[in-house]
C-alpha positions in Angstrom: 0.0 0.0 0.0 1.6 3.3 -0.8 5.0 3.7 -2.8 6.8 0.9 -3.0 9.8 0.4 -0.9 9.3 3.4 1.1 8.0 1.9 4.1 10.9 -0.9 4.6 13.0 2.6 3.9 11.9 4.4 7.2 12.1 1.4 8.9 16.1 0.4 7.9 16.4 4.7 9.1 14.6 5.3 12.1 16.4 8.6 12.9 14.2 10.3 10.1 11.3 10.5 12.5 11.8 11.5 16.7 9.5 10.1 19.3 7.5 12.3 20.7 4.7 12.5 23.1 0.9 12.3 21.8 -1.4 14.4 23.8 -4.0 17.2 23.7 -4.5 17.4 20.3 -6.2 16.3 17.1 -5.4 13.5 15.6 -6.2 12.5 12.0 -6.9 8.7 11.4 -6.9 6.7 7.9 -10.1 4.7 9.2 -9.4 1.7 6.2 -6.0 1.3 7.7 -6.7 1.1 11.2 -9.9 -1.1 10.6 -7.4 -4.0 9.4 -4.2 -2.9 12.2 -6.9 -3.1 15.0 -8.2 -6.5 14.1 -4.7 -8.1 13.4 -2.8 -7.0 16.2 -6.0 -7.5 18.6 -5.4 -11.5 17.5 -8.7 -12.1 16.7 -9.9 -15.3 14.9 -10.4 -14.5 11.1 -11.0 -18.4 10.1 -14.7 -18.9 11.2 -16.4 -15.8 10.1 -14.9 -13.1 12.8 -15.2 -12.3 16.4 -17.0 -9.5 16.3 -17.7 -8.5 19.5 -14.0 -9.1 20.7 -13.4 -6.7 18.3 -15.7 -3.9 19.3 -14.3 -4.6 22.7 -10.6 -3.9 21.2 -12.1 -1.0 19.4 -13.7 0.2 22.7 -10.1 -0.4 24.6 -7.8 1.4 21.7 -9.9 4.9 21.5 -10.6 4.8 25.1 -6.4 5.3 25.3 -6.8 8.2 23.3 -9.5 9.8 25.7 -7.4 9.4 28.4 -4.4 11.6 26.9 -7.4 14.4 25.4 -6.5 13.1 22.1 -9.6 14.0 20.2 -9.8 11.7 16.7 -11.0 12.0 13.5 -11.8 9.0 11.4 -11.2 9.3 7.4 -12.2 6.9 5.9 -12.1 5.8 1.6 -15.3 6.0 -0.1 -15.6 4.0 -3.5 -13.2 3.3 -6.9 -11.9 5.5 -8.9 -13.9 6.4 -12.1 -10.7 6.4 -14.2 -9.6 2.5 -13.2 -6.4 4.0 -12.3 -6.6 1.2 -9.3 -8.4 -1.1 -11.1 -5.1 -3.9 -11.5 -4.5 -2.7 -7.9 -7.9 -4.0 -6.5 -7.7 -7.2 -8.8 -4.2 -8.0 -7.4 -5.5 -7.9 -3.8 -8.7 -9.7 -4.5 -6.2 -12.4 -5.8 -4.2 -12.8 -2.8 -6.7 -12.7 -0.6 -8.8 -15.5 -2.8 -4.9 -17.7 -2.4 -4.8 -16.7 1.4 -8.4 -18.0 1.8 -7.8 -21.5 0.0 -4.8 -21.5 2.1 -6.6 -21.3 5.5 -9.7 -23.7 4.2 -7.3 -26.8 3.5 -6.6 -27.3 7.3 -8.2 -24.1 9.3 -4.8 -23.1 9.8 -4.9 -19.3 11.5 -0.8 -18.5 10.4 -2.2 -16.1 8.0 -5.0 -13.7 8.2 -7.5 -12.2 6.0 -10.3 -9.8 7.1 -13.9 -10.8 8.2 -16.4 -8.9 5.6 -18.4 -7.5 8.2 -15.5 -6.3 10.3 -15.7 -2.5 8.4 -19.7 -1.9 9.6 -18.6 -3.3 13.2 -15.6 -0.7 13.3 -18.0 2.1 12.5 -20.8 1.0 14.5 -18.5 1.2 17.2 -17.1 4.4 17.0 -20.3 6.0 16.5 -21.8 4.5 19.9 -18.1 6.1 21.4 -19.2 9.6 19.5 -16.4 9.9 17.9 -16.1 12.2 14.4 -16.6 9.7 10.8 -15.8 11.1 7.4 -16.3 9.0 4.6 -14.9 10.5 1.0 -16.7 9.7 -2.1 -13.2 8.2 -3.6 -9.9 7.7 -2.3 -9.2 9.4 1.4 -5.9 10.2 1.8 -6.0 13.9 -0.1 -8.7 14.6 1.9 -6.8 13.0 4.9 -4.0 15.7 4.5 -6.4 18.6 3.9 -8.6 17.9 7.1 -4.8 17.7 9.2 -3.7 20.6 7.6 -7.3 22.5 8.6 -6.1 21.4 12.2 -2.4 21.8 12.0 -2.6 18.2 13.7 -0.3 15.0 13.0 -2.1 12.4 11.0 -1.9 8.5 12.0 -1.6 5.7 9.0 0.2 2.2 7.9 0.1 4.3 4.5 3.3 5.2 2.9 1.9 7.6 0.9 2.1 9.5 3.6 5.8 10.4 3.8 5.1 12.3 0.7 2.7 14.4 1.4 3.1 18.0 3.0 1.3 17.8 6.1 2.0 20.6 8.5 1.7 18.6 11.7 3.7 15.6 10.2 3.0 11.8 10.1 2.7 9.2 12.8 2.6 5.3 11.6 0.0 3.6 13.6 1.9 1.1 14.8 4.0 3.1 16.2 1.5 4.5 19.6 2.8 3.1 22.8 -0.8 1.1 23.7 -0.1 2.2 26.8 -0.3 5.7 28.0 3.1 7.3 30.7 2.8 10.8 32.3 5.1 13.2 31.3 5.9 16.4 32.2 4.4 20.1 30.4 5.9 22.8 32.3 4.8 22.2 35.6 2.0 20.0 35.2 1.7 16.4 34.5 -0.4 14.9 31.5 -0.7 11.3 30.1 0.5 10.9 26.8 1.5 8.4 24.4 4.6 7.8 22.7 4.9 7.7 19.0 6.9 8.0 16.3 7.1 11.5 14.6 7.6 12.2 10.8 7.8 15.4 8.8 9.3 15.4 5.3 12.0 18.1 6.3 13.5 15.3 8.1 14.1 13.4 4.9 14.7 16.5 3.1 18.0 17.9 5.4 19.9 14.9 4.2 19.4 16.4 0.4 20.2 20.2 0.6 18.2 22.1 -2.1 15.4 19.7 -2.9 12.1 21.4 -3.5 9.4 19.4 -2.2 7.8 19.9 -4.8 9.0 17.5 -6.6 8.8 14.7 -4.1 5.6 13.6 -5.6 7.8 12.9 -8.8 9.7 10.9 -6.5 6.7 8.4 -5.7 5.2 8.2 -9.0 8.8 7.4 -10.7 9.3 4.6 -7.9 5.7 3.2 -8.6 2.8 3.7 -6.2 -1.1 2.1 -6.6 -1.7 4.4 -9.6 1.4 3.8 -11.5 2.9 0.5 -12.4 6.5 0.7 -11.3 8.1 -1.0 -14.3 6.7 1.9 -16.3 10.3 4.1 -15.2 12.7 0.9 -14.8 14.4 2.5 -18.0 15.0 5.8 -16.9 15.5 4.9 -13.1 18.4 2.3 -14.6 20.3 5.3 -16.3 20.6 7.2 -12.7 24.0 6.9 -11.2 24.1 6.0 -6.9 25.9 8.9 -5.3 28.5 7.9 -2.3 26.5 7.6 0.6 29.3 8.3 3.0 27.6 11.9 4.3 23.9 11.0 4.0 24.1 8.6 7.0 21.1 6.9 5.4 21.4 3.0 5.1 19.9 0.9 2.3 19.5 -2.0 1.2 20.1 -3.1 -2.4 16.2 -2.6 -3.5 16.7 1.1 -2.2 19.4 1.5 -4.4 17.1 3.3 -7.4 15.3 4.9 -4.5 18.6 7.1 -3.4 19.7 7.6 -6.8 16.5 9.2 -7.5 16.7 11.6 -4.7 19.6 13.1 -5.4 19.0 13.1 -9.1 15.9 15.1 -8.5 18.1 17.3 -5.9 20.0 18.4 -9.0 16.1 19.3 -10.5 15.2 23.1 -11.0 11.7 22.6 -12.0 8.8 20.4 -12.2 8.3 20.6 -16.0 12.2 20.3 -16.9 11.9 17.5 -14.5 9.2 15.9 -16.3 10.4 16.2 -19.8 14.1 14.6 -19.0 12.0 11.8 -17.8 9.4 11.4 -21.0 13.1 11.9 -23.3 14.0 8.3 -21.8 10.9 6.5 -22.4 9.8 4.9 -25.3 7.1 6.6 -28.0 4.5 4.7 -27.1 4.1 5.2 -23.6 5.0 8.6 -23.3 1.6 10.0 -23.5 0.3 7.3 -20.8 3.2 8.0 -18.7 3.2 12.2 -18.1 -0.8 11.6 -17.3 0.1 9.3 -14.9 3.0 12.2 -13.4 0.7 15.0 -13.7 -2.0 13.4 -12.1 0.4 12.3 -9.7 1.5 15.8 -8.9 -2.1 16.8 -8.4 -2.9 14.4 -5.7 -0.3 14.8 -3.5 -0.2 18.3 -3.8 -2.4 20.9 -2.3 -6.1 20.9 -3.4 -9.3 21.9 -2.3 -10.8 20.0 -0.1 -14.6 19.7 0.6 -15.0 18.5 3.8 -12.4 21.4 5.2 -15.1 23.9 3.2 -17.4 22.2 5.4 -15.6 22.6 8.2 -15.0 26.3 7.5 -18.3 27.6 6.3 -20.6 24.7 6.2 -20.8 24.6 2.8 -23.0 21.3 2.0 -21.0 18.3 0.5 -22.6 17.3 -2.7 -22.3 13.9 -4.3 -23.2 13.6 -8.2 -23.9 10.0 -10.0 -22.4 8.8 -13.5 -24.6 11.4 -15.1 -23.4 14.3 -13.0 -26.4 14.3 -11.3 -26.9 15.1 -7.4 -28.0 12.3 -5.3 -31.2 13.3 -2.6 -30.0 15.2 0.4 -30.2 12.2 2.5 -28.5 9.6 0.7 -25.2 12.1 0.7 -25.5 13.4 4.5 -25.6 9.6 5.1 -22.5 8.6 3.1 -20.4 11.2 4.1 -21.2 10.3 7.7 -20.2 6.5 7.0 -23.8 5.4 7.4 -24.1 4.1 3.9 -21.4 1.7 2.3 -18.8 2.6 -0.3 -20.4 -0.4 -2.0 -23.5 1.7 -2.5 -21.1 4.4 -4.4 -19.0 1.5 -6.7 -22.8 0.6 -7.7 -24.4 3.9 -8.9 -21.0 5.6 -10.2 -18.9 2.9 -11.7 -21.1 0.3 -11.9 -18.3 -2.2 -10.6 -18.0 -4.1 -7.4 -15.6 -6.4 -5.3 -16.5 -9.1 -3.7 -14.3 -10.3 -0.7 -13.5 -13.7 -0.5 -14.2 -15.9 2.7 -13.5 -19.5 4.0 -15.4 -20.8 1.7 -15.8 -24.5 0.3 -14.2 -24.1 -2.7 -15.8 -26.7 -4.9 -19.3 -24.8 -4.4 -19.7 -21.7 -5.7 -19.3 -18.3 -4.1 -20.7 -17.7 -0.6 -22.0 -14.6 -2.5 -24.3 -16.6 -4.5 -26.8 -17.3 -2.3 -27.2 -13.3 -2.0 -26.9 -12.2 -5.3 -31.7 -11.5 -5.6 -30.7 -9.3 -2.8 -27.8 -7.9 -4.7 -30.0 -7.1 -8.2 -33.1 -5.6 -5.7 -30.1 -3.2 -4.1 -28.8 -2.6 -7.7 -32.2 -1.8 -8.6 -33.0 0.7 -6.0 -29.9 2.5 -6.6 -29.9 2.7 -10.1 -33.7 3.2 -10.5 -32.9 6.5 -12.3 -31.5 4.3 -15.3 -34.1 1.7 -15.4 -35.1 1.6 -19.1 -31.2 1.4 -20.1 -29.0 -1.5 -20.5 -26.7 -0.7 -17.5 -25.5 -4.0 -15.5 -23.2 -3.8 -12.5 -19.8 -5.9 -13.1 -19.5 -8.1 -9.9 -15.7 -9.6 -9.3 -16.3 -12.9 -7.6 -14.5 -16.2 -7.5 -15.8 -19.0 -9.3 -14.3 -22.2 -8.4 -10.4 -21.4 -7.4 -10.3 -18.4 -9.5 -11.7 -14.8 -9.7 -14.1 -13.8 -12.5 -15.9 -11.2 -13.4 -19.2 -11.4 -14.1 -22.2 -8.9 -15.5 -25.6 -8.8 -13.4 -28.5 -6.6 -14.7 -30.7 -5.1 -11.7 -34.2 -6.2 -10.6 -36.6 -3.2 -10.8 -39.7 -4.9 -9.6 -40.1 -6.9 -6.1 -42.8 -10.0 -6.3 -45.7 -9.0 -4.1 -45.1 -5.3 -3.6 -44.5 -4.1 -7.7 -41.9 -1.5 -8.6 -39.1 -0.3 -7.0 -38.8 3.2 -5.6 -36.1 5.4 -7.1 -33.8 7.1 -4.6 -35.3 10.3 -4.3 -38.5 8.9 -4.1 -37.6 6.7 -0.8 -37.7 9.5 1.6 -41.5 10.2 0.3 -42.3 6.6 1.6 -44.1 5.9 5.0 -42.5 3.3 7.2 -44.9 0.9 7.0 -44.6 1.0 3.5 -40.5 0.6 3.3 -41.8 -2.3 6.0 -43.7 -3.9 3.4 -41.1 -3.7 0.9 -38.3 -4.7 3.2 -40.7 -8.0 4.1 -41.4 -8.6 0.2 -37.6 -8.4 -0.8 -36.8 -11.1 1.8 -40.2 -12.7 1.1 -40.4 -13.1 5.0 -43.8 -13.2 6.5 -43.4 -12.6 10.6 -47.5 -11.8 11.0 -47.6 -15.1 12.8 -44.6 -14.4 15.4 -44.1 -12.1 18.4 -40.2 -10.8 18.9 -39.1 -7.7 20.1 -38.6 -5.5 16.8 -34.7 -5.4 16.9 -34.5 -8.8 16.4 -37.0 -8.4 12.5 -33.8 -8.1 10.3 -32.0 -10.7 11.6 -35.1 -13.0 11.6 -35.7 -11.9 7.8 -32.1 -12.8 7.0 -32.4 -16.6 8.1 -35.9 -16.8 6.7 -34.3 -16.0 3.5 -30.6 -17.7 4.0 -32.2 -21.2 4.7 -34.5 -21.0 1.4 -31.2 -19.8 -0.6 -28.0 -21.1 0.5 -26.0 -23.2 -1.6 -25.9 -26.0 0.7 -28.0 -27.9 3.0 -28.0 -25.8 6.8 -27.1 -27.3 9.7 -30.1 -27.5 12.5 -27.7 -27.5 14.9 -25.9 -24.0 13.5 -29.4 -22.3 13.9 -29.7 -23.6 17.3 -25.8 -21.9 18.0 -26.6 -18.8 16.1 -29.9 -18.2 18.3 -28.0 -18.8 21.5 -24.9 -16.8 20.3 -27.1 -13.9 19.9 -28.5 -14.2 23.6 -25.7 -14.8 25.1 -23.8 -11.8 23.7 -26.8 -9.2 24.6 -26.2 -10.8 28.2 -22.9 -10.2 28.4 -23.0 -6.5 28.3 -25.7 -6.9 31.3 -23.8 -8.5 33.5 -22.0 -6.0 34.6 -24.8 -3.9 35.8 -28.0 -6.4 36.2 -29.5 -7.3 39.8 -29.0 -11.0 38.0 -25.3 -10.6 37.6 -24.8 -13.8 39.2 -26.9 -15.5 37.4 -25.7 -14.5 34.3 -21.8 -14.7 34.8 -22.9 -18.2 35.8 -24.8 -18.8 32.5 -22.2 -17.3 30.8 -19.3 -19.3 32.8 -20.6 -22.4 31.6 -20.4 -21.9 28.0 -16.9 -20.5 27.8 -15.4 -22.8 26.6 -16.8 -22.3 23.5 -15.2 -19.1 22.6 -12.0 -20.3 22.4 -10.1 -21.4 18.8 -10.5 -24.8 18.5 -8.0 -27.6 17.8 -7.3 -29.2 14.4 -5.8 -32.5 13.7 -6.3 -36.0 12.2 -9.1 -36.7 14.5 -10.8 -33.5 14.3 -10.8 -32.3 11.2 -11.5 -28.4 9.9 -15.1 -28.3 8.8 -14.8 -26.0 5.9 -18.7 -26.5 5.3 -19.8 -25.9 8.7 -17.6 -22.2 8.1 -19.0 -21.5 4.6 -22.7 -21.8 5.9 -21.6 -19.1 8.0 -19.9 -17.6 5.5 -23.0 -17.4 3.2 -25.0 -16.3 6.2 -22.8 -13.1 6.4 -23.2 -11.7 2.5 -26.9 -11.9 3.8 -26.3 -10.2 6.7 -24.4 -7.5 5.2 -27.0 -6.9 2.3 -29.5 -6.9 4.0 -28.2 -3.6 6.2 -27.5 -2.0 2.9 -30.9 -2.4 1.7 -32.3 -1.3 5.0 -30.3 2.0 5.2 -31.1 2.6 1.6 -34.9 2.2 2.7 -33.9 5.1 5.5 -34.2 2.3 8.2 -37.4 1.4 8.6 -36.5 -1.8 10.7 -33.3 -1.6 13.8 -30.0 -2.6 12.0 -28.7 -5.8 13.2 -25.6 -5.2 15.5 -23.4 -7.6 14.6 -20.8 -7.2 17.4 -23.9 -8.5 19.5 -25.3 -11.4 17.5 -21.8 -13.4 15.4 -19.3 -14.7 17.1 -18.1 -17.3 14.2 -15.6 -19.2 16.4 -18.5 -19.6 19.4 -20.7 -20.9 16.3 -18.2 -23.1 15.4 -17.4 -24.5 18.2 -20.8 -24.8 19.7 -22.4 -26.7 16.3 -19.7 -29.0 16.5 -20.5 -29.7 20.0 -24.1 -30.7 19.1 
């Protein structure tokens, strides 16, 4: 993530950034990269579907450090693709290795590598918006707007991204693994604050080993080394013509893939302006790519330089964020207010604007098809109340799914009409809609009839979800997994009770006696990984998670399902095997 090299770069020279103490003041996150930081170094499960509510208990536990050294945070976080494809060989390369990391883990259960639970981005926000803390969600990629909103502050800002040693940002760059996760006292003139140690980046620290170099032309620098946009080979014949100075005076150490990287920075030392720069660069390249390669520079040089930022005219004047369509046109009031506050899912965005979605892939059982199948009439109803301003034309959305062992791309056309309720809304015609109408329609699009059972309300959603999971899934369902899911979700609304309940005996007692069950599981020759018990699960989740989109996009007319407080995968595991 970033430009490549960079990052092992800072980390063979650790005296380009100081430590410093973190306390009363602002703090700009990248939300995407913390999200996946949290989650790994919190050493949660990721084989059986995620352990969401251990992880809104580690999201709890990390921002509640923060609080106690008056560090107020802001959470960026991206919104959807790119319009050009700029990233599009970018996104296919990490849906690869994630689709190799997941057949890895489903041969044996194996938890030595990692890979994300889907739902592990809406617990992460559901959480931090039950802690109060501030969520911007941009409409592409977040880390210009990242640097404007710190610059607005004159605060540091915290990522894993290396992007950000580039970028000009007034109150310099913090990696997030680098915050002590513990807080120490230290001393501000005569008083006595908790802080927490870091370590501190600005770019003049790089810069003072190469007298004379305009910053300016550092983003030159990452775009000739190759970054997300650019493909790095693009330069390999111009970076092979640069000569390594003696590195004697720099104090710098490298190592031999840094070579073209040091080279390059005191070539560009030599530079006396951006567009001489440029051209010496196109001179080397051959005929054909020239053209391709000074767009990708001079786009290059407009991201990571200074630009306007909508969110800081927000925070300046209140000036309304607006959020257009393919056609340029504005989406209703509500649908932007809620994705710029993270409500809504970029997913939502990579629909109506580039028609062009991702799907993640899980443990799944790799000879059936995708656990997205069994969700895709929810996908063409969501498709269809997104795009309901195009009905009438031939647009399809272009899923990216695996298909056996290998990812494909496939085109689905949207549904505009739901059996039993007739057409769809359009967007701007949603907010117009009683609730017991959106009701109605939420109930015919999950073709769940509940006037013959009593449940409190909160529970509807999830209720409609396994209605419609057990007619659909791609497998038979095991009894015994319905029986674990219903007593995972009751015992994990108990738990936060049982702190505060007159039945707090009880209920630690209750709770005591199924703990076992939350704990990973052993694998060997006589208990063997059940990769079909997990992709049940697995195909239970793409549910789960569209069936909040469509809620949200029907302004909520049912509770959302909290899943921090209904999926534990490795209790469900654990619990149907037990049966």
């Amino acid at each position: 993530m970033g430009v490549r090299g960079l990052s092992s770069f800072f980390n063979l020279n650790p005296d380009l950034s100081e430590w410093k103490n973190l306390h009363d003041t602002k703090l700009v996150i990248d939300g995407n990269n913390l999200i996946y930081m949290l989650y790994y170094s919190s050493h949660l499960e990721c084989v059986y579907g995620g352990d969401y509510d251990r992880y809104a208990a580690a999201i709890r536990n990390y921002f509640g450090i923060f609080k106690t050294c008056n560090v107020e945070v802001i959470l960026v976080f991206d919104g959807g693709h790119d319009v050009s494809d700029r990233k599009l060989k970018t996104c296919q390369r990490r849906l690869q290795d994630r689709l190799t990391t997941a057949k890895a883990i489903a041969r044996t259960g194996a938890a030595n590598q990692k890979i994300l639970p889907i739902l592990a981005h809406d617990v992460f926000k559901d959480v931090v918006r039950e802690l109060g803390i501030p969520v911007m969600q941009c409409s592409s990629e977040a880390d210009e707007e990242i640097t404007a909103i710190a610059n607005h502050f004159g605060c540091p800002v915290a990522s894993q991204d290396s992007d950000f040693y580039i970028f000009d940002i007034a109150g310099g760059f913090i990696r997030l693994d680098s915050i002590a996760n513990v807080p120490s006292t230290t001393a501000v003139g005569d008083a006595k604050v908790s802080a927490l140690s870091c370590r501190w980046y600005h770019i003049d620290h790089l810069l003072a080993h190469f007298p004379g170099f305009d910053r300016c032309l550092l983003p030159l620098f990452a775009t000739l080394l190759g970054n997300d946009f650019v493909n790095g080979s693009t330069f390999e014949n111009f970076l092979g013509r640069i000569k390594l100075p003696k590195l004697s005076k720099r104090k710098l150490k490298i190592s031999k893939r840094h070579t073209n990287m040091i080279g390059l920075l005191h070539w560009l030392q030599m530079a006396t302006s951006v567009e001489g720069t440029i051209s010496q660069v196109l001179v080397t390249l051959k005929s054909g790519v020239r053209d391709e390669a000074e767009k990708s520079i001079r786009d290059a040089v407009i991201r990571y330089g200074a630009r306007s930022s909508s969110f800081v005219r927000n925070l300046q004047d209140g000036s309304q964020l607006e959020l257009l369509n393919s056609s340029g046109v504005p989406f209703p009031r509500w649908f932007a207010e809620q994705f710029f506050s993270g409500v809504l899912s970029p997913y939502l965005l990579n629909v109506a604007i580039v028609h062009k979605v991702f799907h993640l892939t899980q443990i799944d059982c790799f000879e059936m098809p995708s656990s997205y199948a069994c969700s895709l009439p929810l996908r063409k109803t969501l498709y269809g109340l997104v795009l309901g301003a195009e009905e009438g034309s031939d647009v399809a959305v272009e899923e990216f799914d695996r298909e056996g062992k290998n990812m494909v791309r496939r085109l689905e056309l949207p549904s505009y009409e739901v059996s039993r309720f007739g057409r769809l809304p359009k967007l701007h015609e949603i907010e117009e809609l009683d609730v017991l109408t959106r009701r109605r329609l939420f109930d015919c699009i999950f073709e769940f009839d509940a006037c013959a059972l009593k449940y409190p309300e909160p529970l509807h959603i999830m209720l409609a979800v396994v209605s419609y999971w057990l007619q659909h899934a791609c497998s038979p369902t095991n009894e015994n997994l319905l029986r674990s899911l219903l007593l995972n979700t009751v015992l994990l609304r108990l738990l936060p009770q049982a702190t505060q309940s007159s039945k707090k005996v009880v209920i630690d007692e209750t709770c005591k006696n199924f703990s076992k069950f939350w704990s990973r599981p052993t694998h060997n020759h006589a208990r063997h990984f059940d990769a079909d018990l997990v992709y049940s699960c697995c195909q239970l989740q793409t549910c789960l998670m569209f069936a909040r989109s469509i809620n949200r996009v029907l302004l909520r007319p049912y509770s959302d399902v909290q899943f921090h407080r209904s999926f534990n995968g490795t209790f469900l595991y654990n619990f149907t095997k037990e049966l």
